[in-house]
N, C-alpha and C positions, 0 to 999 in steps of 0.2 A: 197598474193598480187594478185588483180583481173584483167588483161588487158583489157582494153574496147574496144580498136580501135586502129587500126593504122592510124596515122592523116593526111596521105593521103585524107582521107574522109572529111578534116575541110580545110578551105579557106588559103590559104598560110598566106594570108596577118596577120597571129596570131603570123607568128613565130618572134622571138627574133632577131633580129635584130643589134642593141644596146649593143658594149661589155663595155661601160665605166659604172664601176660600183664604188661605194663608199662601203669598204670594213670592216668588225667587227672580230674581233680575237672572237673564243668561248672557253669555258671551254669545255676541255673533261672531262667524270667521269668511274670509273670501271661499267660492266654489268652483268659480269658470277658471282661476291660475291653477288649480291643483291638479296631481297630477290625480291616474286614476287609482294608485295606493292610498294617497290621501285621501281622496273622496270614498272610498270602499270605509276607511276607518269612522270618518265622521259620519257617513251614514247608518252605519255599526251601532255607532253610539248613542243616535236620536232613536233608534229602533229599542236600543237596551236603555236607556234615560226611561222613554214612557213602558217600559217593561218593570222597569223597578219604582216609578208610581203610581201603575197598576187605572187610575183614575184621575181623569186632572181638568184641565183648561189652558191650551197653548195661548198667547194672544203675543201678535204682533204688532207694535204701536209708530203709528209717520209721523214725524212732527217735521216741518219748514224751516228752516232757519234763514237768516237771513244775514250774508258775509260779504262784506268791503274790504278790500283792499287795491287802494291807490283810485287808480282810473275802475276797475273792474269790479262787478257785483256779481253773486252769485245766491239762488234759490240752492240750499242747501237740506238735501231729502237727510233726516237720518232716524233709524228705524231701531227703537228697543224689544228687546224680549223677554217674555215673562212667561211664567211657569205657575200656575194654582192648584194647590191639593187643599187637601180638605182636613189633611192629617199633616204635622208634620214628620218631616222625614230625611233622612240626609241625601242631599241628591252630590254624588262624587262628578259628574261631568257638566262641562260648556261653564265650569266657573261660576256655577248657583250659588248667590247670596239672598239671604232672606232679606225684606224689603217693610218696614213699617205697615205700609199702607201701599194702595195703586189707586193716587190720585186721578179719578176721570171727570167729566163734567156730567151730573147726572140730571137722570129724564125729568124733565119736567111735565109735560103733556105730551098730548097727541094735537098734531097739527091737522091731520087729515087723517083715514084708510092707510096711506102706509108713510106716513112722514113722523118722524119723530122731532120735539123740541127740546133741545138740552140749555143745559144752565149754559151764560154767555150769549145767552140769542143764536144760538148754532144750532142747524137745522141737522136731522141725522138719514139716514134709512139703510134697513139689514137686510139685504139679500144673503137666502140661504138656499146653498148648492141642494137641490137634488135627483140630479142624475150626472155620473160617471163614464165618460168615457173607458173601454177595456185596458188601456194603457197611457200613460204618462210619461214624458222627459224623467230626465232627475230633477229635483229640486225646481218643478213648472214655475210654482208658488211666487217664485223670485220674480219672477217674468209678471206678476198679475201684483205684486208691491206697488210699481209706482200711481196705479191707477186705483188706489185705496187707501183707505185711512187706520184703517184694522182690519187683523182678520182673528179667527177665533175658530178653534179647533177644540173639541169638547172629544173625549178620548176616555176609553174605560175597555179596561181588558174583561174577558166574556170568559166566564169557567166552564171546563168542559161539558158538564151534563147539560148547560146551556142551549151549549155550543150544539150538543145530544140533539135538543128539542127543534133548535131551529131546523137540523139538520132532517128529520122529522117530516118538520111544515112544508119544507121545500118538495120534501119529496113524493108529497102528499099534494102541493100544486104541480107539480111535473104532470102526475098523473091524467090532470084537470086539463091542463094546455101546453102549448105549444112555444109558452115564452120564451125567446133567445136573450132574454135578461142574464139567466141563468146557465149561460152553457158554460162557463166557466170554474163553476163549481168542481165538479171533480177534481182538479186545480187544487184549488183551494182545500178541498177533503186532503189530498194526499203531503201538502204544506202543513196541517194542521199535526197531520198524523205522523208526519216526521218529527214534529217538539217545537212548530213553530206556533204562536198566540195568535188568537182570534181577538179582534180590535171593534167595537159597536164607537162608533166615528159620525161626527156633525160638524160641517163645515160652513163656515158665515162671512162675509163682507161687507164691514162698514163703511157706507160713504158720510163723510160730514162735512157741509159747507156754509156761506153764510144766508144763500138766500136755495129760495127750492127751485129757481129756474136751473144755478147751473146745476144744483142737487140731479136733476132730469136728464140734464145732457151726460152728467157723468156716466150716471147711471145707462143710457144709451151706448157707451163707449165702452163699459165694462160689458153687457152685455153682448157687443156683437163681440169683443175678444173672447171671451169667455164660450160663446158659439164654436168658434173656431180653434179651439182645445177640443171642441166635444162636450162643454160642460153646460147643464143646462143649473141657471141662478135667478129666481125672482122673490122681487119683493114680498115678504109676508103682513098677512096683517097687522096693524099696528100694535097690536097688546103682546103678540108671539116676537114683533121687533123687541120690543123693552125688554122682555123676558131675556132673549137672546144677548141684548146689549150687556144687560146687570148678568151675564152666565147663568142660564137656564133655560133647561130646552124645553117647559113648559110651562105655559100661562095657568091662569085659576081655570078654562077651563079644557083647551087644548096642549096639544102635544105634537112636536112633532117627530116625524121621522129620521133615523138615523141610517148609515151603511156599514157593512160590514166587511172586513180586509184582514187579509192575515199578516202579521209583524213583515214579512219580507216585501209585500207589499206597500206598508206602510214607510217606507224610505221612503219612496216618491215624494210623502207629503215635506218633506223636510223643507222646512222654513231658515231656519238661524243665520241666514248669509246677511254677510255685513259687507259690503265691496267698497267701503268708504275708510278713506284714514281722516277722519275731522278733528281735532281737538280744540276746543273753540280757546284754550291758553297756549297755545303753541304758535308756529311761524307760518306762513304761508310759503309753500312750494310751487306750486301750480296748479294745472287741472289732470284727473282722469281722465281714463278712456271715457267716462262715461259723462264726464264735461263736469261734474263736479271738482269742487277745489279741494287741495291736498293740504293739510296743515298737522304741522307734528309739535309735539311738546318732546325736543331731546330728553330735559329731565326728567319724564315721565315714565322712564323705560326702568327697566331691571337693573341695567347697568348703561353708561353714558357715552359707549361707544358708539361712534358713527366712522363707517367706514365709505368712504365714495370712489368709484373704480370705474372705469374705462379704457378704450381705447386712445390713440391721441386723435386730440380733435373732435371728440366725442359731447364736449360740453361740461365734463367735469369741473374744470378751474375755474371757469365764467358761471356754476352753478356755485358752488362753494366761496367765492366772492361775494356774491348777491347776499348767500344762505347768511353768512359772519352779519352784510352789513343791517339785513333785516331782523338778527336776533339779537344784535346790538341798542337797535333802533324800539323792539318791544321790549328789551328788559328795561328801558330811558323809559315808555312809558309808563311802566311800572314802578318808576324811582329806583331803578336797581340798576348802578354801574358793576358793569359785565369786562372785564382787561382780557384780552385778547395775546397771547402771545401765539406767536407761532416759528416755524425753523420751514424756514422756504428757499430750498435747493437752488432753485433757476430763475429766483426774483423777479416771481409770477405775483406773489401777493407786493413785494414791497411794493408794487407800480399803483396799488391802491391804497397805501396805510394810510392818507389823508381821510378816505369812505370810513377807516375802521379807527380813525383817530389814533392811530400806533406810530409808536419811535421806529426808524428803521436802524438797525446796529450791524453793519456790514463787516462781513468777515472777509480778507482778501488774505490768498497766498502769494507773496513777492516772492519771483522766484532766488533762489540764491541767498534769501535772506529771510524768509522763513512768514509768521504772519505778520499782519498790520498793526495786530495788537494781542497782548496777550488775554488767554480768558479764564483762566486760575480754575478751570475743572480739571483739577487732581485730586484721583480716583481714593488716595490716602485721607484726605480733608474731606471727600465725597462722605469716606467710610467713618473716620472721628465724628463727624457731624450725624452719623445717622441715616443718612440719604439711602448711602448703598450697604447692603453687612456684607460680610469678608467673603462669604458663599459667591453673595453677585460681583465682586470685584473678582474672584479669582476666573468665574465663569467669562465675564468678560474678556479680561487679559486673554484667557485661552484662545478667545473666538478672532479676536481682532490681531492677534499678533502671532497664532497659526502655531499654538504651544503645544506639541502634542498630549493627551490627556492622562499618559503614564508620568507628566510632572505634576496635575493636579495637585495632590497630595501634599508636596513637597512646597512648593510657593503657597498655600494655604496656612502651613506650617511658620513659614518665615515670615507670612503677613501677621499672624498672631504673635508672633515671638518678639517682632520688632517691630510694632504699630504703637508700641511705648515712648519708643526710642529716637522715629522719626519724625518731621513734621511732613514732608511728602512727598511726592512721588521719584523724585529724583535724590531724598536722602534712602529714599530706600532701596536703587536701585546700587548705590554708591554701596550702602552698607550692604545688601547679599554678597557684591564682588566682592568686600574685604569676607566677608563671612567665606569666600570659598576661596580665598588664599590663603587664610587661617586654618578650615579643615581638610586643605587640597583635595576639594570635591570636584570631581568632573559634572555632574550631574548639576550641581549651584552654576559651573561658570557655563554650564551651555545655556540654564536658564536664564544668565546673567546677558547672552548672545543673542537669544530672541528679545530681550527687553532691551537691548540696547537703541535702537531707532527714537525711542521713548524719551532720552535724554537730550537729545539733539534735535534743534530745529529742523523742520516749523512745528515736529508733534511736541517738544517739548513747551513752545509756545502754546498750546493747549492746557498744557498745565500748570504752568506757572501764572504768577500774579494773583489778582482778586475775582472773586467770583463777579460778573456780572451783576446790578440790582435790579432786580423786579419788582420796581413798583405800580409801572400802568401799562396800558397795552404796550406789545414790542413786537416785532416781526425782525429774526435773526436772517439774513440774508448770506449765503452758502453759496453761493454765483461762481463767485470769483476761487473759490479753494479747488485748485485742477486736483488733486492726489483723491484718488477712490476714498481708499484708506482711512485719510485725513475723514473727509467727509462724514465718515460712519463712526470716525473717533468721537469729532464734534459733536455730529446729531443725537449717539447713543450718550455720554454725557450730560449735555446741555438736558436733554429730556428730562434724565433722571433728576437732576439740579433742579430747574424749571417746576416738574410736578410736585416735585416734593413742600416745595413753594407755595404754590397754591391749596397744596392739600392743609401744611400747617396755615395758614391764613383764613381755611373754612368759608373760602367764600366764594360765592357766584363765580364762574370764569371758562374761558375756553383755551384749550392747548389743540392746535391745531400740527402736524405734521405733514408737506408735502412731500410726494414719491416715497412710500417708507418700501418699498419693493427692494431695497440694498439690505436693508435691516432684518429683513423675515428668513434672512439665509445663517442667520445666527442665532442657535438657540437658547442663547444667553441674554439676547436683545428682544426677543420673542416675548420670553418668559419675562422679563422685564417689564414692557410693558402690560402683558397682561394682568401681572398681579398689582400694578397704576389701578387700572382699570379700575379691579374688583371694589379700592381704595376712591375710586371718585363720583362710583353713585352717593357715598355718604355724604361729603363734600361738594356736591354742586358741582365738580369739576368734566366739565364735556371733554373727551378724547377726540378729535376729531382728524381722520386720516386718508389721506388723497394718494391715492395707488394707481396701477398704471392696472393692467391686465389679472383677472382672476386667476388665469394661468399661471403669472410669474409671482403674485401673491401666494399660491397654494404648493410653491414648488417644492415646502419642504411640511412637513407634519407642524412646523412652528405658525407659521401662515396658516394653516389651514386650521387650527384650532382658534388664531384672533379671530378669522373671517366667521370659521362657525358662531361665536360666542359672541359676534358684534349687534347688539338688539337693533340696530339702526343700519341697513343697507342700501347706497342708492346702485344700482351697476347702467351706467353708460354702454352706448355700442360696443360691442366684444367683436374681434374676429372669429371667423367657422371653427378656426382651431381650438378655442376654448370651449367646444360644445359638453365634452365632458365634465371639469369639471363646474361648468355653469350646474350641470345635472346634479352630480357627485354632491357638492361642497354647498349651497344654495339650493337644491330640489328641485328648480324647476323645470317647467314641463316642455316637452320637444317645441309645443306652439310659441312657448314664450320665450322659448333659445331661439327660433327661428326669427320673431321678431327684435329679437337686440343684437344678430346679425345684420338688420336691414334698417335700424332703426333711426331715425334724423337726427341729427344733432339740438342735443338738450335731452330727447325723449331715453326713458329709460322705463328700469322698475324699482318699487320703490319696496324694502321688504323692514315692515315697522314690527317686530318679535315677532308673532305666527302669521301677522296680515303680509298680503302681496299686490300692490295695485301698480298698472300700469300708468305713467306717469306725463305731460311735457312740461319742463319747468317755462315758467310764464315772468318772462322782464317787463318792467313797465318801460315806456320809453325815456324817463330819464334815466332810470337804473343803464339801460343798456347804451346809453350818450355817454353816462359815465363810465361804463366797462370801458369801452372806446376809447374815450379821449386819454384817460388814463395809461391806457396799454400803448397807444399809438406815440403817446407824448413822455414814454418810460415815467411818471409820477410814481 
């Protein structure tokens, strides 16, 4: 950051005057995960945001919260942003909403020379920046949040002939002295003259607290950090504090000083980072890196997928256990029963349906004699009913039973011709054969060749019989079905049965999938689910999916479009080999790939739609007695 001038040297009549502003809430976003394409953009864009309102008022505001859960408390920093212009205006970027009013506590006296009293009995005091270090981090500002209550950045773009006159004064003190203030300027001259804005910029730091002892010490502690940037900040008199607090850089009878910087230098100031995922109606995850607690509201997102992936042993399963029983446990407090089903490969969850209050319904392959029971997902009853259209059944069949796609056409054909005709899966494999000894088609009976496994146990046990009922939690247990095959019969099925259940029902609920890493190699099961998906932010319905390796998720363009499109990501340790598409398919940065190579078990990152925070999920000690006894004692 370049200082040009202290605006002593520019006609008073420039200053801000004027504190009634019309106010816009902004989005904060993470800065230290991104990488530096991301950060070049958001910086971009705080430089072009105060470009296109020309004149304003930033203000950054810390409120405390205060968050329980179980044994652990936590002091909960979290920081809004606001935008004031004077005019309104449509501001396109960081998600500006206009905002009624910006409720603050306002001044009531003067305590002292520099202490302010506000409504609430809360004591105040404005330190205002002025002097500049020649250079800055990116985004310092971050770095000077916690030890403040607000900051407040008064911003007004400076018109060229201005720009002329100061240019002028300077040069007209050059003459005079020898100030190294100003060696920077040429700088800045040739910044300006290339098409970049001149900025006349006031920088302020509120402290507010309940008594002025520690008001002093604070104020002691911002000042030596603030030393050690380079920046020099003191307290102002008390009439130019008020003025400052209510926006306004002068009193009835003073004024103060302002600095001057050219837009490319104005990145530096960028404030908007948000490194917290808090949502005070969501579920508790754990802590940050930065010791703050993580709490997400799944149905608060775009769409209701949550995708959780790792390595093995990474902490995925024992995180996604806890996650069910904890969000089971806040929607009870809210009077809101939440049914849980889920399709659990390797009877990882059944060993806890007692935590999640779920049926377990176990599916076994006997060998020689097919299942244990049958579970009447035939893909014909799927389709009369609605569930699946003819499109996803035919796509299916293809994928699962390795039909080349030059029959497409043709069994699409016979599924509409005779979906009148039969009730299901096996009248209709019965009626294609008669249909291709009637028209001695080679083409029908080879079709008739690959669908033959279909009719004969154990997959025809799949289809036959009654559907399953879903009335309250259930965890489908898939342990014991040895046949690959089999597995991704039942899984892709049961899914679409299952969802479609809940979504006519409209109500609260979670569908959960373990390992869907078999499923994402079918583009049929893919697309399947994801257009569930699209279907269960309406509906309340959570997608929630436990994968193994980002790598073997992204293997095929089908994966890697759920993974992209999933608002909710937690990713577990990765091996080195996944470095890529960690980059690729998730964005993140070499520093944060290097850490979820090394990472401990439990700890991950956590990515909630454009946030990214680093995460370790945090068990209480009965939660993890019960993970325990449960797993060790198979429940």
């Amino acid at each position: 950051m370049n200082t040009v001038l202290n605006s002593t040297y520019v006609a008073q009549t420039a200053k801000q005057r004027n504190n009634s502003y019309i106010w816009y809430k902004l989005s904060g976003s993470p800065f230290k995960v991104l990488n530096d394409i991301e950060r070049d953009e958001l910086l971009r864009n705080f430089s072009e945001m105060l470009s296109i309102v020309k004149q304003g008022v930033l203000l950054v505001r810390k409120r405390l919260r205060r968050f329980l859960y179980k044994d652990y408390e936590f002091n909960v920093s979290q920081y809004n942003f606001f935008l004031g212009v004077q005019n309104p205006i449509k501001i396109p970027l960081f998600d500006a909403v206009k905002v009624k009013n910006l409720s603050r506590p306002k001044v009531e006296c003067y305590v002292n020379t520099k202490t302010l009293l506000l409504e609430g009995e809360l004591f105040a005091r404005v330190m205002y920046v002025y002097s500049y270090p020649e250079t800055f981090p990116e985004a310092f500002l971050y770095t000077i949040l916690p030890l403040v209550d607000e900051v407040i950045l008064f911003f007004k773009v400076t018109p060229k002939h201005t720009f002329l006159s100061i240019l002028n004064n300077i040069r007209k003190r050059r003459a005079l002295t020898k100030d190294i203030e100003h060696q920077n300027i040429d700088e800045i001259i040739q910044s300006i003259m290339k098409g970049n804005e001149l900025f006349e910029l006031y920088l302020a730091f509120i402290l507010i607290d309940k008594n002025i002892e520690s008001l002093n010490e604070r104020e002691k502690k911002l000042k030596s950090y603030l030393n050690s940037l380079g920046i020099v900040a003191e307290s102002l008199p008390a009439p130019l504090q008020k003025s400052l607090y209510n926006f306004s850089t002068c009193s009835w009878i003073f004024c103060i000083d302002g600095v001057y910087v050219d837009s490319e230098s104005l990145k530096a100031l960028y404030m908007l980072i948000d490194e917290n995922i808090y949502e005070p109606s969501g579920v508790f995850i754990g802590v940050s890196d930065a010791g703050n607690p993580v709490v997400i509201d799944v149905w608060n997102r775009r769409n209701t997928n949550f995708i959780v992936c790792g390595a093995p042993s990474s902490g995925k399963s024992t995180f996604t256990k806890i996650f069910l029983k904890r969000l089971i446990e806040k929607s009870r407090e809210e009077g809101i029963e939440v049914p849980v089903i889920g399709i659990d490969l390797r009877s990882e969850y059944t060993r806890i349906a007692s935590l999640l209050r779920a049926k377990v319904f176990e599916i076994v392959e006997i060998p020689g004699k097919g299942l244990n029971r049958s579970l009447g997902l035939d893909p014909i009853k799927l389709m009369k009913m609605r569930i699946l259209t003819i499109g996803e059944v035919v796509e299916i069949l293809l994928d699962l039973y390795r039909i080349p796609t030059k029959y497409q056409d043709l069994l699409k054909k016979l599924l509409i011709s005779l979906e009148a005709q039969v009730k299901d899966f096996q009248d209709f494999v019965i009626a294609i054969d008669i249909e291709a000894e009637r028209r001695r088609s080679p083409r029908i009976r080879t079709l008739v060749e690959y669908l033959a496994e279909a009719v004969v146990r154990p997959e025809a046990d799949v289809f036959r019989g009654e559907l399953p009922e879903i009335k309250d939690s259930i965890i489908f247990s898939l342990k014991d079905v040895e046949s690959w095959r089999l597995k991704v019969l039942i899984q892709t099925f049961i899914t679409a049965f299952i969802y479609s259940q809940l979504l006519a029902k409209n109500q609260t609920s979670i569908l959960f999938i373990d390992d869907i890493t078999s499923l994402v190699k079918f583009k049929s099961l893919t697309n399947h689910i994801k257009d569930l998906v699209k279907k269960g932010k309406k509906c309340r319905v959570i997608l929630m999916v436990i994968g193994g390796s980002v790598k073997d998720l992204v293997q095929n363009i089908y994966g890697k479009t759920l993974l992209k499109q999933a608002s909710t990501v937690l990713v577990f340790r990765h091996e080195s080999e996944a470095k890529n598409e960690l980059k690729e398919v998730l964005g993140l940065t070499d520093t944060e790939i290097e850490y979820l190579t090394q990472a401990p078990v439990g700890s991950g990152i956590l990515k909630v739609d454009n946030k990214r925070v680093l995460v370790k999920v945090i068990l209480t000690e009965e939660e993890l007695q019960l993970v325990n006894v449960a797993s060790s004692q198979g429940l």
